[in-house]
MIBA-386816 format. One record per residue (C-alpha): residue in one letter; z, x negated, y negated. Coordinates in pm, whole numbers, plus 50000, padded with zeros to 5 digits. Each point is the difference from the previous one (the first is absolute). Layout:
// MIBA-386816
aZXY...
// end
This chain:
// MIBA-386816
x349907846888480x497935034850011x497204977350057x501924982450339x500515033150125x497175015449954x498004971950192x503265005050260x499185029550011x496115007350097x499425003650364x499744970350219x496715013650152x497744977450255x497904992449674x502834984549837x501964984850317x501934964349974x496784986450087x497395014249777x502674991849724x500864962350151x496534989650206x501274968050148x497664979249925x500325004849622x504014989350059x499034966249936x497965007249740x502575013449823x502394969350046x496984979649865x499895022049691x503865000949952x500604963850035x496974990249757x501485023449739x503354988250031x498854965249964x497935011949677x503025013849854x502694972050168x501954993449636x500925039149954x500275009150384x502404969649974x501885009549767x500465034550123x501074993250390x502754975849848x501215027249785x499735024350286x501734977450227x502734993649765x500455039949938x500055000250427x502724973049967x502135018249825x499155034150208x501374977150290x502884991549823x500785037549926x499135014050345x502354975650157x502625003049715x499835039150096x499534996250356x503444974950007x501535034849869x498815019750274x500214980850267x503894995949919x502275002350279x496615006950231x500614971250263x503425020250120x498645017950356x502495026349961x498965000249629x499085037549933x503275012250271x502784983749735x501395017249716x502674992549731x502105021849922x500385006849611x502955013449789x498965027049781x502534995849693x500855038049815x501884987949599x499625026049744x496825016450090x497624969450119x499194988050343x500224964050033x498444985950352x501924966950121x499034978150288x503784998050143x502685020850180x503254998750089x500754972850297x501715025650212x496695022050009x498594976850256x502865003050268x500305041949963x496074999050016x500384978750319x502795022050124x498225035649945x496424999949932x498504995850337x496745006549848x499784964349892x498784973950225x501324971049797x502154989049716x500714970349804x502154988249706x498784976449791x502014983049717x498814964349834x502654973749931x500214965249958x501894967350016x500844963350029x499074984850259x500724960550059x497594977250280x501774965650019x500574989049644x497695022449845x501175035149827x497045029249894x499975035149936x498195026650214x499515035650006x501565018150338x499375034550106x502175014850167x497855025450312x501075024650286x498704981850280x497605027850062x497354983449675x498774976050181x498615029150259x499025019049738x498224979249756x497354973550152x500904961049937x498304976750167x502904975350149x498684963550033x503204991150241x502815022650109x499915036449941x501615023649760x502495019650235x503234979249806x502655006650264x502834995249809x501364992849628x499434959750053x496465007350040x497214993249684x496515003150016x497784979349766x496794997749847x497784971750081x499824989949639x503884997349999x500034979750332x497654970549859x501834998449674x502794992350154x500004987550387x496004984949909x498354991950293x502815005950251x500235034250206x502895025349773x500335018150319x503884995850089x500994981449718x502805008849825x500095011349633x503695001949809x500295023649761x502374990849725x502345027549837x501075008149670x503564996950160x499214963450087x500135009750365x496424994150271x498375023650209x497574985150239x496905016950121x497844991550287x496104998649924x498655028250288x496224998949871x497744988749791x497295026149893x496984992449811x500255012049573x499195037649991x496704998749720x500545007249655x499045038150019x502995003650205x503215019249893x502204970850221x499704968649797x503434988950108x500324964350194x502755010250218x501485026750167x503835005450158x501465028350166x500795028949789x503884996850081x500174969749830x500295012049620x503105012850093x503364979649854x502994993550185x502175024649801x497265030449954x500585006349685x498054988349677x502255002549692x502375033550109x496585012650187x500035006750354x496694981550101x499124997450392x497015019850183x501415037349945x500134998249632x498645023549797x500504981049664x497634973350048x496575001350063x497394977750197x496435011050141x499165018850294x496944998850195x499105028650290x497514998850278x498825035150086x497114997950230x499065041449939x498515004249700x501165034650010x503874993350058x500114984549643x500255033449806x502755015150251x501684959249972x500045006049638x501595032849996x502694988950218x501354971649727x500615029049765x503955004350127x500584961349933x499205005549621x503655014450002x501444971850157x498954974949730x500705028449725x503845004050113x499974957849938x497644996549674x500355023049789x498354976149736x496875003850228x498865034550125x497464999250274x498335031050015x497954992850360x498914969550171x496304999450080x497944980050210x497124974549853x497374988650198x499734960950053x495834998349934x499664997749663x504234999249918x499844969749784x496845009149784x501695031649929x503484984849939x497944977849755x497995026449796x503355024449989x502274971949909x501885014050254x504244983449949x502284990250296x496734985750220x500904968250186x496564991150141x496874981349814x498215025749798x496495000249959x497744985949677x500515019649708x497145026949952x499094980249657x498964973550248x498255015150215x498355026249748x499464972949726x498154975750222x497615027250153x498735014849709x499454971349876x498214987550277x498025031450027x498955000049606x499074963050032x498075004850308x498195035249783x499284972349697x498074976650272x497695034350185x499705004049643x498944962749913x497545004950319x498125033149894x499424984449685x498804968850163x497545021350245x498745018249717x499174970549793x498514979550340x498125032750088x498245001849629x498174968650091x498665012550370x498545030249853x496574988550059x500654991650372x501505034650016x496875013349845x497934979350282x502115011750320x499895036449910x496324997549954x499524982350351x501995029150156x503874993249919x501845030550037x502975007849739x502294994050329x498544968750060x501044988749643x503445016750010x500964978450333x498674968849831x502485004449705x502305009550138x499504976050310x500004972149709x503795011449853x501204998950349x499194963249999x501634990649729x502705022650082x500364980250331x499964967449903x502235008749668x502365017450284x499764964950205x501194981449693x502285019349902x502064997950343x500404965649975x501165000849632x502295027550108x501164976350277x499744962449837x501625012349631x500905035249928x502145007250340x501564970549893x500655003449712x501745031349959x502934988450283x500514974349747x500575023149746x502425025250222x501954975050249x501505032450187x496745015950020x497744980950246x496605015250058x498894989150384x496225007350029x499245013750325x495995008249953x499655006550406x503185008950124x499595034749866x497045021049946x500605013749665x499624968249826x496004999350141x499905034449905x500684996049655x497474971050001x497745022950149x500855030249686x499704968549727x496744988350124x498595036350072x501475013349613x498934964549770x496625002850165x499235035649961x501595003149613x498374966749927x496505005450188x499405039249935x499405004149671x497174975549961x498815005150316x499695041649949x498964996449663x497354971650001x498225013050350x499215034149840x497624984649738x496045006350050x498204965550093x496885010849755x502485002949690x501204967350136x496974979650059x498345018249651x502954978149835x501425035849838x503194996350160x502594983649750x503104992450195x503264982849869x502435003949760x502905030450023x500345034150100x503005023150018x501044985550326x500174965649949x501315006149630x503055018250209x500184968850239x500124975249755x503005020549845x501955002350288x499274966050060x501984989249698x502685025349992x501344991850310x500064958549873x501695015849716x502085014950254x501104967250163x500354983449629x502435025049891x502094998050313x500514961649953x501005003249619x502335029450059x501874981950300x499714968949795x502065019449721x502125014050254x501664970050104x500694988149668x501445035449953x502454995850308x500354963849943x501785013349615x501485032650144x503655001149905x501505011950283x503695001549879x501294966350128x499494962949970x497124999850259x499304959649913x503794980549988x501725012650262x500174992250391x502145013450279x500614998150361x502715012350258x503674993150083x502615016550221x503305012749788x501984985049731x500864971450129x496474983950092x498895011849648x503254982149895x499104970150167x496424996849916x500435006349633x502704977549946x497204969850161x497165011549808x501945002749625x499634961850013x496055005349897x500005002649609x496875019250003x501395029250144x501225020549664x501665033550224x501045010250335x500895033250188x500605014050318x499305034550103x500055021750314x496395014449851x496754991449831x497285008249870x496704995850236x502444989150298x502745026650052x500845036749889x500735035450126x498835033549885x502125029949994x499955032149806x502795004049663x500535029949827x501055006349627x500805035149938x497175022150130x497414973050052x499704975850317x497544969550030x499794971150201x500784964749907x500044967550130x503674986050014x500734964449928x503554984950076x499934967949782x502874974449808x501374991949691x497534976349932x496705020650112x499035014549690x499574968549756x498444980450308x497585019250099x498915004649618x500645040549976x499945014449647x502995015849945x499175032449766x503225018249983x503344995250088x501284967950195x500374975450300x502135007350251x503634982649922x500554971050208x502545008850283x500905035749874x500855024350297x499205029549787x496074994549931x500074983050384x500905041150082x498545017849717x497564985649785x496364992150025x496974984849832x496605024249996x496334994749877x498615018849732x497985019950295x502695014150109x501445010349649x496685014249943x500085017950326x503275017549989x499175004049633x503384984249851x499905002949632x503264976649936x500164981050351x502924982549962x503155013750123x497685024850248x501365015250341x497584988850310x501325013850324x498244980750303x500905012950399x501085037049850x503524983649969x500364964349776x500034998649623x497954976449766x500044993449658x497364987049829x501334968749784x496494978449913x496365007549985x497374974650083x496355000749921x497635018350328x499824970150270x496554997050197x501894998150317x497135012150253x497934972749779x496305013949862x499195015550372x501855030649976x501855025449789x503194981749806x502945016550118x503535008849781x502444978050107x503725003349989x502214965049975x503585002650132x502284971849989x500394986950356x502504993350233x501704958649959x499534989350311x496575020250120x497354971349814x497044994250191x497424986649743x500674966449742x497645004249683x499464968949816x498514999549646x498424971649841x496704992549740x496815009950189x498714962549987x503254987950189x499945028450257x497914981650256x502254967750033x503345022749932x498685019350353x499604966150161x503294988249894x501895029350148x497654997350331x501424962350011x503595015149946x499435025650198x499454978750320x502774978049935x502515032149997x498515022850258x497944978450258x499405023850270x497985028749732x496444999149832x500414997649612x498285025949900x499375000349635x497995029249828x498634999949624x500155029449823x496114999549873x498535003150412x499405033449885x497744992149705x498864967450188x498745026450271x498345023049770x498084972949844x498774989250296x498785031750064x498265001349688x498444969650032x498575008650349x498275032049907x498674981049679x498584977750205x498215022450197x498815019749700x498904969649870x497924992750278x498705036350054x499135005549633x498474963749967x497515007950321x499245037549859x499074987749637x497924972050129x497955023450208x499935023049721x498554976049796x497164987550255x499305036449994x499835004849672x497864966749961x497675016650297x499625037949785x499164974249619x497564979550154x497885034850168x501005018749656x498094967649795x497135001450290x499265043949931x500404988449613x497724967249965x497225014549815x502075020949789x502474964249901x496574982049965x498025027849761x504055000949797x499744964449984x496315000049799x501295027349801x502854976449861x503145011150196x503014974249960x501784988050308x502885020849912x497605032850019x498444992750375x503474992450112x500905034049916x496895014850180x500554979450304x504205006450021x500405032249823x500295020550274x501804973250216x503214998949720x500065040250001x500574991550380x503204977949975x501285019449731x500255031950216x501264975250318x502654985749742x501305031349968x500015010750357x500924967750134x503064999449698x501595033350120x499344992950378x501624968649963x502725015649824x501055026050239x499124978450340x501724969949833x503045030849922x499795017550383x500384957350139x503334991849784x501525034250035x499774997350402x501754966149986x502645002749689x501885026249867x499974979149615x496634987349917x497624995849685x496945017350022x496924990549886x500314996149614x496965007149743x499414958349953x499754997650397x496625022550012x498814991149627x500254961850149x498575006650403x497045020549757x499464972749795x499614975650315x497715020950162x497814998649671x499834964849957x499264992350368x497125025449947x498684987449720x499734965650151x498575009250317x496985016949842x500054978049643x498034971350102x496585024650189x500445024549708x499784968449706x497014982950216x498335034749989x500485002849644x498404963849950x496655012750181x496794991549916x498475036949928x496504992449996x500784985850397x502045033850068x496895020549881x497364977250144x502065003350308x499855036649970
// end
């Protein structure tokens, strides 16, 4: 590098202008020269632009990977004049930031903020909807009429104004599932409603799917109005659009940049309103985020209460660019190495063209003129594997992640074309190129120059080389390990037996259980106005002096045994008994541990300042935020008769599948006009495994493409070392040295080499493999001694083979050829 910037540096006189550097005339001759070198050397130049185009593959895949991140949201006009406004939650000291607010924000923001241009509720929903004989399930958003203003969507037929509550807009996608070829635009869609009464909606427009990088996946969209029941009230809530209890999101369109701060300060008052209402959930001010770059950061924070597609996780985005970036180091690596070795053969012809007036200059371009080739074409090639296989590929792997290459559409794509080419050509072409163009043409043509084997630098390329494959092998162990980890995790319930799905009241959970008992398979069933994974609330409880929050499960009789809780202390609820319906409850050992209860049973909770529990069972700590995030304490109180909105069935794992189908078949028969809707209690686990298997995947691939070009290197620095050491193997040979002896000689310094990249690559891969499963789970096995004792041992043996055969052939020389040679 001190040499690049030196030669950078020297004045750019009339002596040394572009010309007198580049004469034309000797352009071609340099072509000429480059092409009947890379011919001479077409197996290794081969073999190093397909490794080079692979590593640029994968650089693709990362760029646009991290450019679908960045570009989220970016097709919105009015993009960088929205904000959303946050919830900044104050409980016992921490700052929580939510992605909600209270509903009736948006009408007193309306009402008297003049500051802001534009605002817009936004609250997703969903239904069924029946076309002719058919019934489905879709989301529905409910919108101010104001979004479609605010936030660009391109409308195939109709527009997005949606007069009136009859009105539904729908994505193209939506309107060829269901109305095919035929125009959607004022057809009618009936909603059917949990009440067994129809609402019918008009289709108003059709707009085209907003791209995956979008924070609006939904496939339709009503007026806001409609979430709104008849009565107003949900449970003995008050629930209409000047609530304070419940929340939904809230999008503003300030077109000053400079308003926002002044905006922001005048929310600060309507903290109160929400803090006279929920108590259970202080807001301490409401602040204003930004919608460029909203969902990346709601992804990285984990940010709860968002409603909107969040961005990749930063283990996917960071994973899959340093890996690109270390595979793409391994094959500029690979290349030197190659140059070096090519370049030991032309020294003569260097010799010659510094003698007939070659200036150092001259020799530099020629180098480096030669790595840009390569680079090119590699770059070439590697587009269209990027394009034909990787792109691909990896949209396979992530079905809600769809990476849309767009190589002219924006300029920074070319640009970082330009960077690759410009940085694999000069870290590739450089160091041969400064170092070999410095040597004197009369040592040269007087044969005194030996030139070949190592040095310090290519010692510390080769080991960098291999730590980073060791990097790559690690990763796919450790995630390999993880997801037999996760797939074992207890997490406090029977995650494999047990399925579940939704009913309205007593009576339809009445109903359906008394149809489904029929199926012998099923050994328990329960009904329960919570669950785990599907329904809860959090509020704060207090015992004595202390206060935490818990998540607060209203559940049956039956609950416990079905769902396969281990009851540690104490007992079930009693079946019909109006004293534990008011007074008792069921807690995890979290929250024992949390309030520190030394003798649990018969403890005083007091939840909402005001009612008394008693705590009459213990169960064993429940998972019920799955591996993701931080298990909660739960509290279990036993729930109202007649409020059961979830059936749980248990049955063996192995008769789960056709139990599920049976109560779908049921199901239909009893409640024609609504989806069945059956969940299984493993999604969780099913989801983390896929996960899992993903990223292995990709480690797979990553670490199989760095240790192969790790090993061409290292075939590339053994065959020069065994060229510098000929005489020396041929004189050991005569003096009776065994096999065993010149292997040594030849690989000595080669296994001191992937010993120290063993242990770099083993603690890299450790901690990156670490930083990756920390970012995505909160419970997660790290990488374990066996995981880098077994990726070290790999990265031996694939060593060893790659170099076995030339270092056993050199062993098997003639030596009276190797010193007649000499």
């Amino acid at each position: 590098m001190a040499c690049i910037l030196g030669f950078l540096a020297q004045p750019f006189s009339t002596e040394y202008s572009l010309y007198s550097i580049i004469p034309p005339l000797m352009i071609k001759n340099y072509l000429m020269i480059t092409l009947r070198s890379m011919l001479k050397n077409k197996l290794f130049l081969s073999i190093n632009i397909v490794g080079m185009a692979i590593a640029i593959a994968c650089c693709i895949v990362a760029y646009f990977n991290w450019d679908f991140n960045v570009s989220f949201d970016s097709h919105h006009v009015n993009a960088a004049s929205i904000y959303r406004v946050n919830s900044v939650r104050e409980f016992q000291g921490r700052q929580t930031s939510y992605g909600y607010v209270p509903i009736a924000l948006g009408n007193a923001i309306r009402q008297n903020v003049s500051d802001v241009d534009a605002v817009v509720r936004y609250s997703p929903g969903g239904g069924n909807f029946r076309l002719g004989d058919e019934l489905f399930q879709t989301n529905v958003t409910n919108v101010d009429p104001e979004f479609f203003k605010l936030f660009t969507f391109e409308f195939l037929e109709g527009n997005g104004e949606l007069k009136d509550k009859s009105q539904m807009v729908i994505n193209d996608e939506l309107a060829r599932k269901y109305f095919g070829n035929e125009s959607a635009l004022g057809k009618m869609m009936v909603q059917v409603l949990d009440s067994g009464k129809t609402k019918e909606f008009i289709v108003a427009g059709i707009f085209r799917k907003q791209p995956t990088n979008s924070s609006f996946p939904d496939p339709a969209f009503t007026r806001y109005e409609n979430q709104f029941n008849a009565e107003q009230f949900v449970g003995d809530r008050q629930y209409n659009e000047n609530t304070w209890y419940f929340r939904n999101t809230l999008f503003l369109l300030i077109k000053d940049p400079f308003r926002v701060a002044s905006i922001q300060a005048q929310l600060k008052p309507y903290t109160e309103n929400n803090n006279k209402i929920r108590e259970d959930f202080i807001i301490r001010e409401f602040v204003l985020q930004s919608l460029v770059g909203m969902a990346v950061d709601d992804s990285y924070n984990e940010r709860p209460g968002t409603w909107t597609r969040e961005g990749s996780p930063l283990a996917a985005v960071v994973g899959i660019g340093v890996m690109g970036i270390f595979v793409l180091l391994i094959a500029c690596f690979n290349l030197t190495n190659t140059a070096v070795a090519i370049s030991s053969r032309r020294l003569k012809e260097i010799g010659i063209r510094k003698v007939m007036g070659s200036t150092r200059k001259h020799l530099i371009f020629q180098f480096i003129g030669e790595t840009t080739l390569t680079c090119l074409l590699a770059l070439v090639l590697g587009i269209a594997i990027g394009e034909w296989f990787l792109i691909p590929a990896f949209n396979d792997l992530w079905p809600d992640l769809k990476l849309e290459p767009d190589y002219f559409g924006r300029p920074n794509f070319l640009i970082f074309m330009g960077s690759a080419l410009m940085f694999t050509s000069l870290l590739a072409g450089s160091y041969p190129a400064f170092y070999i163009s410095k040597f004197q043409p009369t040592s040269i043509l007087k044969g005194k120059l030996k030139f070949g084997g190592t040095n310090y630098f290519t010692r510390f390329l080769l080991t960098m080389q291999f730590a980073i494959s060791l990097i790559g092998i690690v990763c796919s162990f450790a995630f390999t390990d993880n997801a037999k980890f996760q797939q074992k995790f207890d997490l406090g319930f029977n995650k494999e037996g047990l399925v579940f799905t939704y009913v309205n009241g007593r009576s339809e959970f009445e109903t359906f259980r008394n149809a489904i008992s029929e199926n012998k398979d099923i050994t328990s069933i329960a009904g329960s106005q919570h669950h785990v994974y599907s329904s809860s609330f959090n509020d704060p409880i207090k015992h004595e002096d202390k206060e935490i929050e818990v998540d607060i499960l209203d559940v049956g009789e039956d609950y416990v045994p079905t769902v396969g809780l281990t009851l540690l202390q104490g007992r079930n609820f009693t079946t019909d008994s109006e004293t534990d319906r008011k007074e008792s409850v069921i807690v995890t050992e979290g929250l024992v541990r949390e309030l520190d209860l030394k003798d649990p049973i018969g403890k005083e909770l007091i939840w909402m300042d005001t009612v008394k529990y008693y705590i009459v069972g213990v169960v064993k700590d429940i998972y019920n935020h799955g591996l993701w995030e931080q298990m909660e304490p739960c509290m279990f109180r036993y729930g109202a008769k007649d409020k059961v909105n979830h059936i749980l069935v248990k049955a063996p794992s192995d008769k789960l599948k056709s139990v599920n189908q049976f109560m779908g078949e049921k199901w239909k028969e009893l409640f024609p006009n609504r989806v069945y809707n059956g969940r299984f209690m493993d999604e969780e686990i099913v989801e983390a495994n896929t996960v899992n298997n993903n990223i292995v995947i990709m480690f797979i691939f990553l670490g199989t493409v760095a240790l192969l070009l790790s090993a061409t290197g290292l075939f590339t620095l053994v065959s020069l070392n065994i060229i510098k050491k000929m005489k020396e193997i041929g004189v050991r040979k005569v003096l009776g040295a065994s096999v065993a002896n010149l292997a040594r000689v030849i690989n000595l310094e080669f296994a001191i080499i992937l010993l120290i990249s063993c242990v770099i690559g083993a603690f890299a891969g450790a901690w990156m493999a670490g930083m990756l499963m920390k970012s995505i789970w909160k419970y997660y096995l790290n990488a374990t001694p066996v995981t880098l004792i077994v990726s070290a041992v790999i990265l031996l043996v694939v060593s060893a083979l790659s170099v076995g055969y030339k270092v056993y052939s050199t062993t098997r020389l003639n030596p009276a050829n190797v010193l007649r040679d000499e």
